[in-house]
Backbone as JSON, one array per atom type, in Angstrom:
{
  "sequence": "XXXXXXXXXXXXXXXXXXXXXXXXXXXXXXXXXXXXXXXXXXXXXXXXX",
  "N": [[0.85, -1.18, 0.0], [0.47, 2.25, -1.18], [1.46, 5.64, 0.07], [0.15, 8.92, -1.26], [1.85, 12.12, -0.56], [1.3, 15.39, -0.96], [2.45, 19.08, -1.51], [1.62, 22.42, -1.34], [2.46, 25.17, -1.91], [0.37, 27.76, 0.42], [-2.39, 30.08, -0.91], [-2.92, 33.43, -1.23], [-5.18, 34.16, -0.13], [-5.84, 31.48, 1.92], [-3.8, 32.03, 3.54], [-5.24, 34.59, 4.72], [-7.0, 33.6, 5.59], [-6.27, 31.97, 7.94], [-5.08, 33.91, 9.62], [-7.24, 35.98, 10.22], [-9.82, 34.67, 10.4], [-11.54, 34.75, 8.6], [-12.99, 34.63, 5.61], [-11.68, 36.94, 2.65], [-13.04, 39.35, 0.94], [-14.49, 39.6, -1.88], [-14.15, 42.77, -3.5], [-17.21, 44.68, -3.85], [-19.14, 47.3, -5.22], [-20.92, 48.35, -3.02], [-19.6, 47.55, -0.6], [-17.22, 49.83, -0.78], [-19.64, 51.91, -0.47], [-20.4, 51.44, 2.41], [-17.64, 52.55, 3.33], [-17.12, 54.77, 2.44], [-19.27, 56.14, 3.52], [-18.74, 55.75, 6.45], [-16.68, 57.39, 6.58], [-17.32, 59.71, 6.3], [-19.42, 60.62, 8.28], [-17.23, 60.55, 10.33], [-16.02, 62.34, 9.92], [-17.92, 64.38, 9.86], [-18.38, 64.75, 12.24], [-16.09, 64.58, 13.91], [-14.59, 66.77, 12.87], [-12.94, 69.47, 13.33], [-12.44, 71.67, 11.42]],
  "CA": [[0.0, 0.0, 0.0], [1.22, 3.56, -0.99], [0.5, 6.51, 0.45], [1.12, 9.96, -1.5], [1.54, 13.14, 0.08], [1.42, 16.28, -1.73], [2.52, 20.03, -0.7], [2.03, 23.2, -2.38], [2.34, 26.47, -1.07], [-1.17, 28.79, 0.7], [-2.55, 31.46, -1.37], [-3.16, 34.63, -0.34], [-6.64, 33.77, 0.84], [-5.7, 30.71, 2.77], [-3.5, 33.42, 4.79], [-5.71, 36.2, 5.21], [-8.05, 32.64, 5.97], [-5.93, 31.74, 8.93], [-4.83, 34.87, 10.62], [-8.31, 36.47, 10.67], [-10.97, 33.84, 10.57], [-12.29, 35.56, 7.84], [-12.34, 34.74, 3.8], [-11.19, 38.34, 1.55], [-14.82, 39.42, 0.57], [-14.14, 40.33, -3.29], [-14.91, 43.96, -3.34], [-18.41, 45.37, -5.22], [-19.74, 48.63, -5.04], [-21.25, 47.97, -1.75], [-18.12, 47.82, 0.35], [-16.94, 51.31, -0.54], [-19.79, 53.24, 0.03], [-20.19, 52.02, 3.67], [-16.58, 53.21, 3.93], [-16.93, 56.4, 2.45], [-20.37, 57.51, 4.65], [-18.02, 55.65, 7.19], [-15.66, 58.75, 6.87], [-18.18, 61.29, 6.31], [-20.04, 60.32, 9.18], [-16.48, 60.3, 11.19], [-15.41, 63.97, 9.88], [-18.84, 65.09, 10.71], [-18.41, 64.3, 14.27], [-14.82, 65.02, 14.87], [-13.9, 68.01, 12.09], [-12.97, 71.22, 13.87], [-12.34, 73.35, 10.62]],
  "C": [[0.9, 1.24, 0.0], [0.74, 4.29, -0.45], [1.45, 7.67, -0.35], [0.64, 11.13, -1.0], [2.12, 14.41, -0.96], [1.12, 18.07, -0.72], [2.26, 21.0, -1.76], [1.35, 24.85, -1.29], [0.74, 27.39, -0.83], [-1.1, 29.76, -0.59], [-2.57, 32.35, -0.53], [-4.61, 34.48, 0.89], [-6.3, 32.39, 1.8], [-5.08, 31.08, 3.8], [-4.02, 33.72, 5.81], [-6.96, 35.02, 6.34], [-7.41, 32.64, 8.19], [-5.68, 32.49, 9.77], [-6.31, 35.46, 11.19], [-10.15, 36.11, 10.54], [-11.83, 34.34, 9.55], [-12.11, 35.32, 6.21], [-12.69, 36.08, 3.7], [-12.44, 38.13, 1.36], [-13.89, 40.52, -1.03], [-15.01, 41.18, -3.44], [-15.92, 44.28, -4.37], [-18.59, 46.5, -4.4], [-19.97, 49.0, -3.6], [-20.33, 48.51, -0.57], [-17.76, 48.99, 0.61], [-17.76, 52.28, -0.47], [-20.09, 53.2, 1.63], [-18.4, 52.7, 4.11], [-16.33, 54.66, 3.84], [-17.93, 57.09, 3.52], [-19.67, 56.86, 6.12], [-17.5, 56.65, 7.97], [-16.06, 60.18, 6.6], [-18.99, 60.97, 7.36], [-18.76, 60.99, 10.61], [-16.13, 62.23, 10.87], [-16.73, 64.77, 10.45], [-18.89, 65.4, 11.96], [-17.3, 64.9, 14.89], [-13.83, 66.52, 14.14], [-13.91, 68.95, 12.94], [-12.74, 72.17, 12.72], [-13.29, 74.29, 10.39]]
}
């Protein structure tokens, strides 16, 4: 009986998998506008000019 073992290096996502429990969410539209009213929300709040 053989047994074969095979190696081959992580991707990036098997990484980003292991450090932060989290699969890469492939970005759509979506994503960046909670980040922009994110940071218009955040300057609203904390802008002094």
């Amino acid at each position: 009986m053989a047994l074969s073992v095979r190696m081959q290096r992580p991707t990036l996502n098997d990484v980003f998998l292991k450090l932060t429990g989290k699969g890469i969410r492939h970005g759509g539209h979506g994503d960046s506008n909670e980040i922009k009213d994110a940071i218009r929300a955040y300057r609203r709040r904390f802008d002094r000019g």
